[in-house]
C-alpha positions in Angstrom: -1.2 32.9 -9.9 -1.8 29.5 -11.4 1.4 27.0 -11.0 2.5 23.4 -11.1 1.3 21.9 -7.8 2.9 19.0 -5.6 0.2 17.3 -3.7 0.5 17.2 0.0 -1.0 14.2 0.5 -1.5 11.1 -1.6 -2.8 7.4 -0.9 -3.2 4.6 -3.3 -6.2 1.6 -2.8 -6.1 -1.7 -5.1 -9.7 -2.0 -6.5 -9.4 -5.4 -8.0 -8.0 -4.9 -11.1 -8.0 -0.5 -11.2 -6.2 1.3 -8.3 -7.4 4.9 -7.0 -5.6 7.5 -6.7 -6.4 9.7 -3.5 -4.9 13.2 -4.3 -4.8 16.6 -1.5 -3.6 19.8 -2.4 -3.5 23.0 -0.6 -4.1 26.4 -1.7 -5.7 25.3 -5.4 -6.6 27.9 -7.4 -7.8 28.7 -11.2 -5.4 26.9 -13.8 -3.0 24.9 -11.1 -1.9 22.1 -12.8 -0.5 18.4 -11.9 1.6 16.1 -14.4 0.6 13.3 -12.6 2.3 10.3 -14.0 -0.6 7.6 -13.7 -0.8 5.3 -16.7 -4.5 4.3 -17.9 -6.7 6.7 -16.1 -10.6 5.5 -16.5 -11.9 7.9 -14.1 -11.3 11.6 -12.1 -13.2 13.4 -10.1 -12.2 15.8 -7.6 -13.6 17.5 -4.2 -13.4 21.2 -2.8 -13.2 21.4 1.2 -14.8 24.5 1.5 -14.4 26.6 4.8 -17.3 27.9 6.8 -19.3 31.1 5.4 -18.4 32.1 1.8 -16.7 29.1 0.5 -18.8 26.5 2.0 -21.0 26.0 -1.5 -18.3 26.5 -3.5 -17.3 22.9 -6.0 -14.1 22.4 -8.3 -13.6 21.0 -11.9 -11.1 19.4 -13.2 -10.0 18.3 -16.5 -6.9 15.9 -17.9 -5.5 15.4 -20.6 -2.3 12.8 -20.8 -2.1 12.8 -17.3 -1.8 16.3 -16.4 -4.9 17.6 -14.5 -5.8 21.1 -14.4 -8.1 22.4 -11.8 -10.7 25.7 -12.1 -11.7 25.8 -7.6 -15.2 28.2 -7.6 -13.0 30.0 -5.2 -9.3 30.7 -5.1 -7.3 28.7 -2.6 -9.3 25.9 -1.9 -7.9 22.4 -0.5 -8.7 20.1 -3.2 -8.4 16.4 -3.2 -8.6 14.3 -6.3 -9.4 10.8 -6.8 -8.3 8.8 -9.9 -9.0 5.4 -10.9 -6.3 3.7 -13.3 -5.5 0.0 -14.7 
C-alpha cells in the first residue's frame, strides 16, 4: 500500500553553487511519496537496487511536483535512492 516515506538514509554534497541531495529508502513501492522540503530543485533522478534474479533489471521513476516526489519502483519493495540537485 502506497504511503508517506521517511528516508533511511540521506547525505548532502556542496556542488559549487547547487547542493545534491543523496536520498535511500527501503521498501519503495508504487505511489510512495516524500514531501521533501528542498527549495530550488534543478534536477532528480533516482536509482533502483535491484536484488539478484527477478528484480535485477527492474528501474524506478520518479516525479515532483513542489517538492514532494512520488515514486512508481518496476517492482514492489525496492531500495531506492534519490539524488537531487538544488540552489
Amino acid at each position: 500500500m502506497a504511503a508517506a516515506r521517511t528516508p533511511s538514509a540521506t547525505d548532502q554534497q556542496s556542488m559549487g553553487s547547487m547542493t545534491l541531495y543523496c536520498v535511500t529508502f527501503t521498501s519503495v513501492v508504487t505511489g510512495d511519496t516524500w514531501v521533501s522540503g528542498i527549495p530550488n530543485i534543478k534536477y532528480f533522478w533516482a536509482q533502483a537496487q535491484g536484488t539478484s534474479g527477478t528484480q535485477a533489471s527492474a528501474g524506478i521513476n520518479v516525479s515532483q511536483s513542489s517538492g514532494t516526489f512520488t515514486f512508481v519502483p518496476g517492482f514492489d519493495t525496492q531500495t531506492v535512492t534519490l539524488f537531487v540537485t538544488a540552489g
